[in-house]
SETI-244928 format. One record per residue (C-alpha): residue in three letters; residue number from 1; x, y, z. Coordinates in steps of 0.5 Angstrom, whole numbers. Each point is the difference from the previous one (the first is absolute). Layout:
N
<ALA, NUM, <X, Y, Z>>
...
//
This chain:
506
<UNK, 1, <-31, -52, 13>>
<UNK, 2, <8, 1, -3>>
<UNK, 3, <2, -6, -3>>
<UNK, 4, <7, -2, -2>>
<UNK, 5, <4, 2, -6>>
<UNK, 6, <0, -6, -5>>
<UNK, 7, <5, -1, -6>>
<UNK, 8, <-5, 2, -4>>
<UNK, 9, <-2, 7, 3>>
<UNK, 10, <8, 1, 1>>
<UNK, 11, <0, -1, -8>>
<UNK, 12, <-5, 5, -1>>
<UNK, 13, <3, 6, 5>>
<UNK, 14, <7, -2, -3>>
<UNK, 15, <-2, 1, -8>>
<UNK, 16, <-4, 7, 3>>
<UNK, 17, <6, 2, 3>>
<UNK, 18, <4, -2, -5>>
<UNK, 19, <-4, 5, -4>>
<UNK, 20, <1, 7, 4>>
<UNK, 21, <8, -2, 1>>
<UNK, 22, <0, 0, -8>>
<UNK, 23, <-4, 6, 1>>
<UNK, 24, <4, 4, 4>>
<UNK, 25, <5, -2, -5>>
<UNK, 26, <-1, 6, -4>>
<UNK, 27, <1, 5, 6>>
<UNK, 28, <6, -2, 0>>
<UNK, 29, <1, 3, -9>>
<UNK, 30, <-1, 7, 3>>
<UNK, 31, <7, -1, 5>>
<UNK, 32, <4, -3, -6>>
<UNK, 33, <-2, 4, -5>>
<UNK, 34, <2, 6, 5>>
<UNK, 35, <6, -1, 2>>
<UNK, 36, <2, -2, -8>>
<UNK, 37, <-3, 7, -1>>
<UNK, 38, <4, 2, 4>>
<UNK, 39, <7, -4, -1>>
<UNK, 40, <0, -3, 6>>
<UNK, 41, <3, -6, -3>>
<UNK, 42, <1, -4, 8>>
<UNK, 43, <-8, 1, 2>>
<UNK, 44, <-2, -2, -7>>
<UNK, 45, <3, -7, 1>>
<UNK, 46, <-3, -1, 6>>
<UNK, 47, <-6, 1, -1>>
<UNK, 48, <1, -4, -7>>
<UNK, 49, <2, -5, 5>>
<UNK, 50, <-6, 0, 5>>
<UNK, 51, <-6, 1, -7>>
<UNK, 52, <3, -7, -1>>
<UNK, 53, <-1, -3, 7>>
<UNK, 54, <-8, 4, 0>>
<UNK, 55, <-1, -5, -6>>
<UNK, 56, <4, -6, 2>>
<UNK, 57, <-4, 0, 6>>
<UNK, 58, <-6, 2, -2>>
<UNK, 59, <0, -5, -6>>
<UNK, 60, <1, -5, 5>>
<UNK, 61, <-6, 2, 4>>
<UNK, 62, <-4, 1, -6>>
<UNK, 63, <1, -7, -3>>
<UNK, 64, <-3, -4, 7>>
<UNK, 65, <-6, 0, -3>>
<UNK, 66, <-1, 2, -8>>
<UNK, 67, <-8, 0, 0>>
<UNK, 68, <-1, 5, 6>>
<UNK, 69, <-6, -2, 4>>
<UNK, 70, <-6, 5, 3>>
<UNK, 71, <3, 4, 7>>
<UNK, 72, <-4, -1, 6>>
<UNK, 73, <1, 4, 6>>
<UNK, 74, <5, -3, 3>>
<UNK, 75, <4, -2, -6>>
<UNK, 76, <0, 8, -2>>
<UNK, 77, <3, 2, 7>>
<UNK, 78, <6, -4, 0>>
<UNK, 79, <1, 1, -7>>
<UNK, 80, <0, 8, 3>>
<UNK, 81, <4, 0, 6>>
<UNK, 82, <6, -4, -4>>
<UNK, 83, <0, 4, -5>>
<UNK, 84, <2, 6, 4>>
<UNK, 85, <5, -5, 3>>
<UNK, 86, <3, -2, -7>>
<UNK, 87, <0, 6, -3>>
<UNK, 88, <4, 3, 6>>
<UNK, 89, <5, -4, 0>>
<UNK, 90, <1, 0, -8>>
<UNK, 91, <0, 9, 1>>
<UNK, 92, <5, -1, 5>>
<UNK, 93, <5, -3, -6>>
<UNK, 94, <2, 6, -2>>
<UNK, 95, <0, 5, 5>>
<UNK, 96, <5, -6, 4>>
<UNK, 97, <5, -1, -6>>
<UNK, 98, <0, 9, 0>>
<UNK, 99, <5, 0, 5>>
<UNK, 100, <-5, 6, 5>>
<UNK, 101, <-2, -7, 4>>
<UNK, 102, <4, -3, 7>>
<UNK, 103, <-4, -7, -2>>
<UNK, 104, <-5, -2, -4>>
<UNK, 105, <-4, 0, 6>>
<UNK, 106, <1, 8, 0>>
<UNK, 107, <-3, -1, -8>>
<UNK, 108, <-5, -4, 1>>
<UNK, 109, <-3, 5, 6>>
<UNK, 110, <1, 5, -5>>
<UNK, 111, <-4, -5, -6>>
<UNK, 112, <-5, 0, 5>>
<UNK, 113, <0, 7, 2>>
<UNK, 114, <-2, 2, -7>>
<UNK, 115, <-4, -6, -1>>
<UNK, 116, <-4, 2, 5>>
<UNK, 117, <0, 7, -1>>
<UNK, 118, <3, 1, 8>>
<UNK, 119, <6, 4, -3>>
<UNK, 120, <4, -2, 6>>
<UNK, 121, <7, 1, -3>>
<UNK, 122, <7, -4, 3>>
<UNK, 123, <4, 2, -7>>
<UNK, 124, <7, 2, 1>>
<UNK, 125, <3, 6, -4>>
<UNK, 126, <-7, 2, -3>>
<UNK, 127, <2, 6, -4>>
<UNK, 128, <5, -3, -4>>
<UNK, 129, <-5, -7, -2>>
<UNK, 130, <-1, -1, -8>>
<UNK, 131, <-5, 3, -4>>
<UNK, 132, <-3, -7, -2>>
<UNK, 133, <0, -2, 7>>
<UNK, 134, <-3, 6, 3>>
<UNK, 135, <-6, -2, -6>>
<UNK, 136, <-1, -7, 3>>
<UNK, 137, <-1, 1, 7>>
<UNK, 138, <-6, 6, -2>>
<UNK, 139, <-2, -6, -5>>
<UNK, 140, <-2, -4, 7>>
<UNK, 141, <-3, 6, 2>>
<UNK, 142, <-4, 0, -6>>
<UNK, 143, <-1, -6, -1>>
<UNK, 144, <-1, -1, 9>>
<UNK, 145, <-6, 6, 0>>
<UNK, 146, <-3, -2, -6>>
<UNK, 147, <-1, -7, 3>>
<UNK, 148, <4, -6, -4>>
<UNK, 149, <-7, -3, -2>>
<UNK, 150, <-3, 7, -2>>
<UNK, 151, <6, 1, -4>>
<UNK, 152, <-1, -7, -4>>
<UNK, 153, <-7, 0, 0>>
<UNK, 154, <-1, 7, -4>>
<UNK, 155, <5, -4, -6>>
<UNK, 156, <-6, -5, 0>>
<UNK, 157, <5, -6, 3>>
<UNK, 158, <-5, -6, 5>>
<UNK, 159, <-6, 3, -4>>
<UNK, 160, <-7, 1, 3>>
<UNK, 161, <-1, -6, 6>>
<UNK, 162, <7, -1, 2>>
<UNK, 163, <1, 8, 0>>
<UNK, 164, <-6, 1, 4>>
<UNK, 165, <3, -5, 6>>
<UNK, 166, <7, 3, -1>>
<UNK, 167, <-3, 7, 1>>
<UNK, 168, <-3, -1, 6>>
<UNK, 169, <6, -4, 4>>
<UNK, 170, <4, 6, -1>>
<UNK, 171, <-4, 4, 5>>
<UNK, 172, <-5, 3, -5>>
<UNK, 173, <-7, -1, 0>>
<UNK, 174, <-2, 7, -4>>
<UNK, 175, <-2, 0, -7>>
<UNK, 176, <-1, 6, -4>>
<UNK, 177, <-4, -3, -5>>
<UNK, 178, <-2, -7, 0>>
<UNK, 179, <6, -3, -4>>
<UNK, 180, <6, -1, 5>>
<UNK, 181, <3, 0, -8>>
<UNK, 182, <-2, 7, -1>>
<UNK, 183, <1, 3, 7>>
<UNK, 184, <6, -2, 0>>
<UNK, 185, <2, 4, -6>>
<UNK, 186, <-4, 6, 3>>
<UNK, 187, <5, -1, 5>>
<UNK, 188, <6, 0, -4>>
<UNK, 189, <-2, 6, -4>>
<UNK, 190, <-2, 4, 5>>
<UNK, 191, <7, -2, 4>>
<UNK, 192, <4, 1, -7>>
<UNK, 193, <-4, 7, -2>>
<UNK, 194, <2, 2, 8>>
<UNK, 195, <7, -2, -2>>
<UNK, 196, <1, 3, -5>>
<UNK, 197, <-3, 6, 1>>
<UNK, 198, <4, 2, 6>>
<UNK, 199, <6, -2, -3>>
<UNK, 200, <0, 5, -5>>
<UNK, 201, <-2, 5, 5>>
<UNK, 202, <7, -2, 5>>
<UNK, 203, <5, 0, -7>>
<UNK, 204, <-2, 7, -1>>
<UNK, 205, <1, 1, 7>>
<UNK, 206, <6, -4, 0>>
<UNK, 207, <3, 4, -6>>
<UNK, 208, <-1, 7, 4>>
<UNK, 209, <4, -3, 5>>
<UNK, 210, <5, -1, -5>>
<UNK, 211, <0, -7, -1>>
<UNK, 212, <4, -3, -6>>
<UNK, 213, <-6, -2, -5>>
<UNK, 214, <0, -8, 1>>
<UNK, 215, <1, 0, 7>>
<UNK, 216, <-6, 6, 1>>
<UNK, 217, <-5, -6, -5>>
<UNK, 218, <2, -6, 6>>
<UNK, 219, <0, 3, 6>>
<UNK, 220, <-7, 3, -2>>
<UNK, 221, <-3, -7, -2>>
<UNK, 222, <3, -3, 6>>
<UNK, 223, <-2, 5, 5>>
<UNK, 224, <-7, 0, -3>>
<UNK, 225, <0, -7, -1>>
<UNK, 226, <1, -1, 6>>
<UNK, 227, <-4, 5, 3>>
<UNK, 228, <-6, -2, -3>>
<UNK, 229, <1, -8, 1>>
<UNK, 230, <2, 4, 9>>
<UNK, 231, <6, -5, -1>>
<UNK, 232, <6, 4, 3>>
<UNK, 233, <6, 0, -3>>
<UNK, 234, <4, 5, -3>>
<UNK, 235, <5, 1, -5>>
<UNK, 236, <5, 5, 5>>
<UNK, 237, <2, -3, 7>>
<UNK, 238, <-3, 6, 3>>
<UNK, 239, <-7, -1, -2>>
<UNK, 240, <-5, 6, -3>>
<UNK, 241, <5, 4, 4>>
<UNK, 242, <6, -1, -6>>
<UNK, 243, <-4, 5, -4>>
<UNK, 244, <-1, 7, 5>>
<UNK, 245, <-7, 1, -4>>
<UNK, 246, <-7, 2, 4>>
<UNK, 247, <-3, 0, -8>>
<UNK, 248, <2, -8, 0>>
<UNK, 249, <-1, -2, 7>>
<UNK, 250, <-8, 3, -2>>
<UNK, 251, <0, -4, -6>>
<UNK, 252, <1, -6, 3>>
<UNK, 253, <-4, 1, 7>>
<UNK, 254, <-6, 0, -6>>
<UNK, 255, <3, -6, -3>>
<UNK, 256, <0, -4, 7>>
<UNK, 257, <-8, 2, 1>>
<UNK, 258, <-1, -2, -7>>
<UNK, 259, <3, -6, 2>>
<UNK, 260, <-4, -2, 6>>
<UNK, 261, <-7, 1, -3>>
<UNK, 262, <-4, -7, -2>>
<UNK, 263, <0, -1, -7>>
<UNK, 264, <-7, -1, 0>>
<UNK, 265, <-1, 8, 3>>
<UNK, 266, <5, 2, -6>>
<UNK, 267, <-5, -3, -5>>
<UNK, 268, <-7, 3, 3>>
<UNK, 269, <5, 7, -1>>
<UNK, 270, <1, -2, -7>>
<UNK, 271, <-7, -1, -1>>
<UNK, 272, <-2, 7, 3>>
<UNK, 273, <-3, -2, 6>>
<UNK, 274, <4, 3, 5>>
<UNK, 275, <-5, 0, 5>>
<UNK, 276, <0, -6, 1>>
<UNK, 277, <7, 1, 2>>
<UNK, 278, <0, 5, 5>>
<UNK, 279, <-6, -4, 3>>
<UNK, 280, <4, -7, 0>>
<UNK, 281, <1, -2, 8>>
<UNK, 282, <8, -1, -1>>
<UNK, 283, <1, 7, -3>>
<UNK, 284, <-5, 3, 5>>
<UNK, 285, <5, -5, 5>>
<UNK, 286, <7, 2, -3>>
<UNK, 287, <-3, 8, 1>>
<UNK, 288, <-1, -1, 7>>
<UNK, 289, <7, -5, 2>>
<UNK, 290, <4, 5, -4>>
<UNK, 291, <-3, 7, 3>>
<UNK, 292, <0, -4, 7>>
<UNK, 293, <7, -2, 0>>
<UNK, 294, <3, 6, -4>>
<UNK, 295, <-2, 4, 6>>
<UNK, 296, <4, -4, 5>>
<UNK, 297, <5, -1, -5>>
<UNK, 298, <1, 8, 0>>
<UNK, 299, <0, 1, 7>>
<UNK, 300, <5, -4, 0>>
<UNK, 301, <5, 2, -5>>
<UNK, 302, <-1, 8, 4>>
<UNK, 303, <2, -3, 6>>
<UNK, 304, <7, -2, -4>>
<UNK, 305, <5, 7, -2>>
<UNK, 306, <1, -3, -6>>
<UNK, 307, <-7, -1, -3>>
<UNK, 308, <-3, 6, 4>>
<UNK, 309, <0, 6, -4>>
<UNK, 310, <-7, -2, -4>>
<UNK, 311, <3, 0, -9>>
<UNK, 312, <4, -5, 3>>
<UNK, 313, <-4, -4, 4>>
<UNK, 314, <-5, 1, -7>>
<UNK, 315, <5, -3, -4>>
<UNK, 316, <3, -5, 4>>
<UNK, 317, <-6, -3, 4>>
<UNK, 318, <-5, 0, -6>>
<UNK, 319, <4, -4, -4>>
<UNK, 320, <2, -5, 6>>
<UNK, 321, <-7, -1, 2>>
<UNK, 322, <-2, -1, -8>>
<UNK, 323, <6, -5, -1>>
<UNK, 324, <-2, -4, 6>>
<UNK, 325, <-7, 0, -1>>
<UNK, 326, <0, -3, -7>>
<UNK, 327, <7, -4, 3>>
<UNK, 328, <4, 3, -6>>
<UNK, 329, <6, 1, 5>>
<UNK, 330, <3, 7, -4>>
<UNK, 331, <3, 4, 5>>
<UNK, 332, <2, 6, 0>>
<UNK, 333, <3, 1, 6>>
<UNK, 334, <7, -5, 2>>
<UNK, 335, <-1, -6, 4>>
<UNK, 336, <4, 3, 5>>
<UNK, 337, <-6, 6, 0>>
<UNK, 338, <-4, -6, 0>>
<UNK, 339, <2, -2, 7>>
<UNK, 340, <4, 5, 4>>
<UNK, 341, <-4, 6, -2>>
<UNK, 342, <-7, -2, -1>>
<UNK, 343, <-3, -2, 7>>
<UNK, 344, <-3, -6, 3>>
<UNK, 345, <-7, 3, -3>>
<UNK, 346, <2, 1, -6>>
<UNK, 347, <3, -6, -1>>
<UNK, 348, <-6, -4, 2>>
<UNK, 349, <-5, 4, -5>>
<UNK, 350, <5, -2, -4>>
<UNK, 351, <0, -8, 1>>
<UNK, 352, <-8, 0, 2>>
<UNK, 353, <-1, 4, -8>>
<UNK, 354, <4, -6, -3>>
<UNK, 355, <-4, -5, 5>>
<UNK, 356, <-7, 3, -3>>
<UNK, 357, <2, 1, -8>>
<UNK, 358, <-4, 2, -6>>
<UNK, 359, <-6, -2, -3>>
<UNK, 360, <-2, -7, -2>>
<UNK, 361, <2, -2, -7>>
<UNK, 362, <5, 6, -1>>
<UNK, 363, <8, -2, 0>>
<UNK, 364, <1, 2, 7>>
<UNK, 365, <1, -5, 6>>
<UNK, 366, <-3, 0, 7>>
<UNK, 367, <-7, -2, 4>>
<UNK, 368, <-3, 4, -6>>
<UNK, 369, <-6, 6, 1>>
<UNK, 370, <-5, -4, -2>>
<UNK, 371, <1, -6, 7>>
<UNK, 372, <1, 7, 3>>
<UNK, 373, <-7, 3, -2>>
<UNK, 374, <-4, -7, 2>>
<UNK, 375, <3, -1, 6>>
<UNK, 376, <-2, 7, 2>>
<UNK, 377, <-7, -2, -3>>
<UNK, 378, <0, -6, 4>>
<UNK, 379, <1, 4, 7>>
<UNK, 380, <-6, 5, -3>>
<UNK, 381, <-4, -7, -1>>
<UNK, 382, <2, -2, 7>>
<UNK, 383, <-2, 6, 4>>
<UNK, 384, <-6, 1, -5>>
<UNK, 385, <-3, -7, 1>>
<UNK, 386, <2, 1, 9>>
<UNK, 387, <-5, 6, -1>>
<UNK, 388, <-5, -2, -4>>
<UNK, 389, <-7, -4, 3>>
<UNK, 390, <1, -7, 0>>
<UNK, 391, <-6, 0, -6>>
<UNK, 392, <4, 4, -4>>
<UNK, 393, <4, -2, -5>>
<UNK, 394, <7, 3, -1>>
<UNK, 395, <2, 2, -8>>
<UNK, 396, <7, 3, -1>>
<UNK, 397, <2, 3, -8>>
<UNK, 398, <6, 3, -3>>
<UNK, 399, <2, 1, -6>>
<UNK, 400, <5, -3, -5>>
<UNK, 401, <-1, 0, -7>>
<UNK, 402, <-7, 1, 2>>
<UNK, 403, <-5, -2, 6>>
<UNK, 404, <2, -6, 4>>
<UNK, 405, <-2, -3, 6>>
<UNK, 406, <4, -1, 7>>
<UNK, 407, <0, -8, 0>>
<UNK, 408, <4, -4, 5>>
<UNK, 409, <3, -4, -5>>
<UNK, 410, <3, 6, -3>>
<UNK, 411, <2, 3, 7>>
<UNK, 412, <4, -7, 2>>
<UNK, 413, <4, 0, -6>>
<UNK, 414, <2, 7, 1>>
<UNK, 415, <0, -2, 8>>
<UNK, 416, <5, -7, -2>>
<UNK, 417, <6, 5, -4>>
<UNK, 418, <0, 6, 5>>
<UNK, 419, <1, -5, 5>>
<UNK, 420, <6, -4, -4>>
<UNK, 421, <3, 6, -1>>
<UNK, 422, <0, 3, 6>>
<UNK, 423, <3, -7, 3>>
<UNK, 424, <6, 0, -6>>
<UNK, 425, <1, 7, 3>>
<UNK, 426, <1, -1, 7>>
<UNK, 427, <3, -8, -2>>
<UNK, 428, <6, 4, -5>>
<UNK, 429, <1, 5, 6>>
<UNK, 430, <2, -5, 5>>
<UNK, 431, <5, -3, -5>>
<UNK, 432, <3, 6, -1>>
<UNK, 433, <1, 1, 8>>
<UNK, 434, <2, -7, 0>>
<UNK, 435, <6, 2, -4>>
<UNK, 436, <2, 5, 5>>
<UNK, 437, <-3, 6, -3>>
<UNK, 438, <-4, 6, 4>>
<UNK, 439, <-9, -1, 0>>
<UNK, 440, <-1, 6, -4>>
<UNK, 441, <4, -1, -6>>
<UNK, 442, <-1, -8, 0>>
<UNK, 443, <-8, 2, -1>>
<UNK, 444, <1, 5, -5>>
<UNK, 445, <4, -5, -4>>
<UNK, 446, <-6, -5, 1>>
<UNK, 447, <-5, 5, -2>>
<UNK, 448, <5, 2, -7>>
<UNK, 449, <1, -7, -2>>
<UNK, 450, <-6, -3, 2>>
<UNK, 451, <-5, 5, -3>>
<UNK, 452, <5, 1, -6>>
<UNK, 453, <1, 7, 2>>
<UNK, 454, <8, 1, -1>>
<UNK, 455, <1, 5, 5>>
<UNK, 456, <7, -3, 3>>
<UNK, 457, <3, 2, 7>>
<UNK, 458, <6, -2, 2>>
<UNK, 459, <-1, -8, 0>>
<UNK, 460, <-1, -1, -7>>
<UNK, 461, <7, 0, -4>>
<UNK, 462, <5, -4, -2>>
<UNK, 463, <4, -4, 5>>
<UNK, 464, <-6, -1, 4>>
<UNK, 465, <-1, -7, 4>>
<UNK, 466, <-2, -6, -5>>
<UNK, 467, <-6, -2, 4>>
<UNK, 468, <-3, 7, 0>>
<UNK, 469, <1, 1, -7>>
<UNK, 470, <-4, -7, -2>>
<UNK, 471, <-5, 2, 5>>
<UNK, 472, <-1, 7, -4>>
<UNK, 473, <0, -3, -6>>
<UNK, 474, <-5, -4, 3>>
<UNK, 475, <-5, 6, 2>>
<UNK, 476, <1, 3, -7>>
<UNK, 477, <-2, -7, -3>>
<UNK, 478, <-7, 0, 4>>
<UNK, 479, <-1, 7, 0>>
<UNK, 480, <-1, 1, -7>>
<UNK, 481, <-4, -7, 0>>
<UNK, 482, <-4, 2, 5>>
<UNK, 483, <1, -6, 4>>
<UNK, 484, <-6, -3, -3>>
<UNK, 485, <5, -3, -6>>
<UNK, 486, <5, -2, 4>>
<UNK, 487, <-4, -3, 6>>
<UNK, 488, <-5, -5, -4>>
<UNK, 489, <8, -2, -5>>
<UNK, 490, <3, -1, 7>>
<UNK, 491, <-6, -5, 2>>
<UNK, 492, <-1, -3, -6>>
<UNK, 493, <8, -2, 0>>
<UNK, 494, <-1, -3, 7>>
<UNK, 495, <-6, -3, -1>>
<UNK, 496, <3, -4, -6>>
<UNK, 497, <7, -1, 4>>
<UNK, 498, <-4, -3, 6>>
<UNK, 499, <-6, -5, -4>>
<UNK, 500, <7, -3, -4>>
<UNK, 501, <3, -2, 7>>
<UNK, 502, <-7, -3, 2>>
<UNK, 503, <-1, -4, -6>>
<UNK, 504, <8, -3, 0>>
<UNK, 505, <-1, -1, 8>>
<UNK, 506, <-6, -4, -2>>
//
């Protein structure tokens, strides 16, 4: 039963924002001291500029209640899905006061790109952006991937019960120990080492390309944050095309895989129970997706002059299919390529990659392998349960981080998030035909944007109508929300509205 807002509840959800705006303050340091690293004196101004507007607008939220009261479900929800609103609009400062923007709605598409790690860019003159203002849009990649409540939570911020509601409203359900606390600094770890490793890896790569030094050491942690975060963006205009290397392409493809695997999988490897791992119903589900449409895929490609021969088709097509699947959106074909040379099937193996996503509890977007796996479960339980005698009863089990067995309740959930992505899809497509654009690249957008993918056609890009460009911003908002959040603060918000206009009628 939802129950209106009162003014209590909006002090409380008001001091809980507060906090994570205060926060994310923090992020905003690494850019400053960045650009006075660096000597860039205009971005350091600004975002000197925006930290003083993260702490007066998060010190005005944080004092609506200055003992904070216990979250429940509903509070914690709204308390989520605001903050990734918040947050947006204050990242977008600083890219719009960088002059690489049309609009500030161009930056805040940008701002909620990053945060949602979508990495859909409709930047102007990329190659020329500032050091400091290249490091904060892969902070909101950072920061986005990891989760906002992931990242504040592994500081110890809320504490134990608020923590708990904060994690699960954020699409997360998983613990890899039964301390949210400590899961969470398990992910950050394991986020963090990835990191850091791979960035080390690439600054030697970079170096052997010839590369300066300093610009080696940034292009390496960017590109490997946002790789492992399955962001998107890239310091160059033309993506991991700019560095001509098959060495970084290989590297990144086994960043992005890293990336899209449950967190809690990585912890059973860690813990040397790799069995486990290779048992577990979404790998076996991811294994099969992966082997099924790469075949079409291929088939695809060698029907194309320009991919046929087969190291080109290896390169170009393995990394395209490992960039989509774990909605990264690297590319190392041009968006020309993407949609002149690639045929209608590769094209729609592509949207349909980006559509399913990675695992459960991985930094990737999508559907997920895990409602995957159970929806395939629940048609076995269908067909298993037709055959069966009417005496018998019918039992199905997977495997996920041990034995489990196929509830209803599991396959509705699972059910209830493929259909509303399904409807997202198809509702941003009839946007983008709406706004006069062909039926087969507005899809391909809707996918992107609604799934977090990144890979971009044509629609996407700068001067594109207002409308579509809210609507974009939208699907990318919901998708990396996973509905759930946004649907149950879009109802809370309008059940409050509706019983206040009661109460004045009466």
């Amino acid at each position: 039963m939802w129950q209106r807002f009162t003014l209590y509840d909006v002090r409380v959800i008001g001091h809980y924002l507060g906090v994570l705006v205060l926060f994310s303050t923090f992020a905003l340091v690494v850019p400053f001291v960045t650009a006075v690293a660096c000597g860039e004196w205009r971005p350091a101004g600004h975002y000197l500029l925006t930290i003083g507007i993260s702490l007066i607008v998060g010190s005005a939220l944080r004092f609506l209640r200055v003992e904070p009261g216990r979250l429940n479900r509903q509070q914690a929800l709204a308390v989520t899905g605001l903050a990734w609103i918040v947050l947006a609009f204050v990242a977008a400062v600083p890219l719009h006061l960088s002059g690489h923007y049309a609009t500030y709605l161009d930056a805040l598409f940008d701002g909620v790109s990053g945060m949602t790690t979508t990495g859909a860019s409709v930047i102007l003159d990329l190659d020329h952006l500032s050091n400091a203002d290249n490091m904060w849009r892969f902070m909101t990649h950072l920061i986005g991937g990891l989760g906002l409540i992931v990242v504040a939570l592994s500081f110890g911020l809320f504490g134990k019960r608020a923590g708990a509601s904060l994690y699960m409203s954020e699409g997360r359900s998983e613990h890899v120990v039964p301390n949210v606390v400590q899961t969470t600094q398990f992910i950050a770890k394991i986020a963090m080492g990835f990191i850091l490793i791979v960035a080390l890896v690439l600054t030697g790569l970079c170096l052997f390309l010839g590369m300066e030094p300093l610009r080696a050491v940034l292009h390496a942690l960017w590109l490997a944050i946002s790789g492992f975060t399955t962001g998107g963006f890239t310091p160059m205009s033309q993506s991991v095309m700019y560095y001509h290397s098959f060495p970084v392409e290989v590297v990144l493809m086994l960043l992005m895989l890293m990336g899209s695997i449950n967190f809690v999988l990585h912890s059973e490897v860690w813990k040397g129970r790799v069995a486990i791992f290779f048992r577990d119903l979404e790998i076996r589900t991811m294994v099969v997706w992966l082997a099924v449409v790469t075949c079409v895929f291929a088939a695809s490609l060698s029907a194309s002059g320009e991919f046929s021969n087969l190291p080109t088709m290896l390169r170009r097509g393995l990394f395209m299919v490992i960039s989509a699947f774990s909605t990264t959106g690297f590319q190392n074909i041009t968006t020309n390529q993407l949609t002149t040379l690639l045929g209608s099937g590769a094209f729609l193996v592509l949207a349909m990659l980006m559509a399913v996503g990675g695992s459960g509890g991985s930094t990737s977007g999508g559907i997920k392998f895990n409602r995957m796996g159970l929806i395939a479960k629940s048609m076995v339980s269908t067909i298993k349960q037709a055959l069966a005698p009417d005496t018998a009863r019918v039992v199905v089990a997977y495997n996920h981080v041990g034995r489990r067995i196929l509830s209803p309740e599991i396959v509705k959930e699972a059910m209830t998030v493929f259909v509303l992505y399904v409807i997202t899809y198809a509702v941003g497509a009839l946007v983008g035909i709406a706004h006069g654009f062909e039926a087969a690249p507005a899809i391909f957008e809707s996918v992107s944007m609604a799934s977090n993918g990144g890979i971009v056609s044509t629609l996407a890009t700068s001067g594109m109508p207002v409308t579509l460009e809210v609507f974009y911003i939208l699907q990318m908002w919901a998708g990396r929300l996973e509905f759930v959040t946004l649907i149950a603060l879009v109802v809370e918000i309008i059940v409050s509205l509706n019983l206040k206009r009661r109460v004045s009628k009466g």
